[in-house]
N, C-alpha and C positions, 0 to 999 in steps of 0.2 A: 668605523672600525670593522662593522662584517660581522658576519657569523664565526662562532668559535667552534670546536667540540666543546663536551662538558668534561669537567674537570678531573671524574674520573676516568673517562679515557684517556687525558692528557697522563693522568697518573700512570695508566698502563705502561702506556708508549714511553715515557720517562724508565722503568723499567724494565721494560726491555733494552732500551739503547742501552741502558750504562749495564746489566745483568743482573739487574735484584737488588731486591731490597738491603740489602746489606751495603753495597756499591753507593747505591740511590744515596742511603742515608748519611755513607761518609761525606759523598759530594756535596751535600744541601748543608751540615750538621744537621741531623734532622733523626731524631729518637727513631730505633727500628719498630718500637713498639706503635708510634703514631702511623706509620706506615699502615702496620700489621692493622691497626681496630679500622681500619678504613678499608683495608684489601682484603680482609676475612670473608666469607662467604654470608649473605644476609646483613651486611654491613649496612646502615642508614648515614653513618657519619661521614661526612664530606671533608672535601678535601680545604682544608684552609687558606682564603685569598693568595696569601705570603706566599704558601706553596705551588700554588697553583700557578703564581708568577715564576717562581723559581725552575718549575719544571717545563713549562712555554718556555722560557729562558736557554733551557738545557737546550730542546729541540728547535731551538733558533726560529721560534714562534714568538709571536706577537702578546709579550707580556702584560700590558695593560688590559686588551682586551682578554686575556686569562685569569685578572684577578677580577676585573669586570665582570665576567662571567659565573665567578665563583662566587664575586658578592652577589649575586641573582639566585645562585643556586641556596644564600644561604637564609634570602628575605624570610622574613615572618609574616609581610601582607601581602596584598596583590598590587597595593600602589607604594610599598617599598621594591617588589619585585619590577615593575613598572616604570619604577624609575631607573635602574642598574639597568633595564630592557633599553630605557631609549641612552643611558651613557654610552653602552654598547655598540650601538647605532650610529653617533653618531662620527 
């Protein structure tokens, strides 16, 4: 599947196309508040697989490898990250 960006980029770029967070959320159903604790400034919290597919999705990007991605960004080990690495891959 290749390399992706990471999920919050995808997130950016999601919106932007649609024009914010308010937009974003109607299209996806998706609380604007989940948005907000992830786009906040010093934010740690990631973007959740689901979403991260949904928003590749929007940008006519390669979904699997978006929630792939995201399940990597969300491991707790190195050989759980390691493995969502070689899904990714392949």
């Amino acid at each position: 599947m290749g390399e992706t960006m990471n999920t919050r980029e995808l997130l950016d770029k999601a919106l932007i196309k649609v024009g914010g967070p308010s937009e974003l959320a109607r299209q996806l159903k998706w609380d604007k508040g989940g948005i907000a604790r992830i786009t906040k400034a010093g934010s740690k919290q990631k973007v959740p697989p689901y979403r991260a597919a949904q928003c590749a999705e929007l940008l006519h990007q390669d979904r699997v490898a978006a929630y792939l991605g995201a399940m990597e960004e969300h491991a707790k080990t190195a050989h759980e990250k390691a493995f969502w690495r070689e899904q990714l891959e392949e």
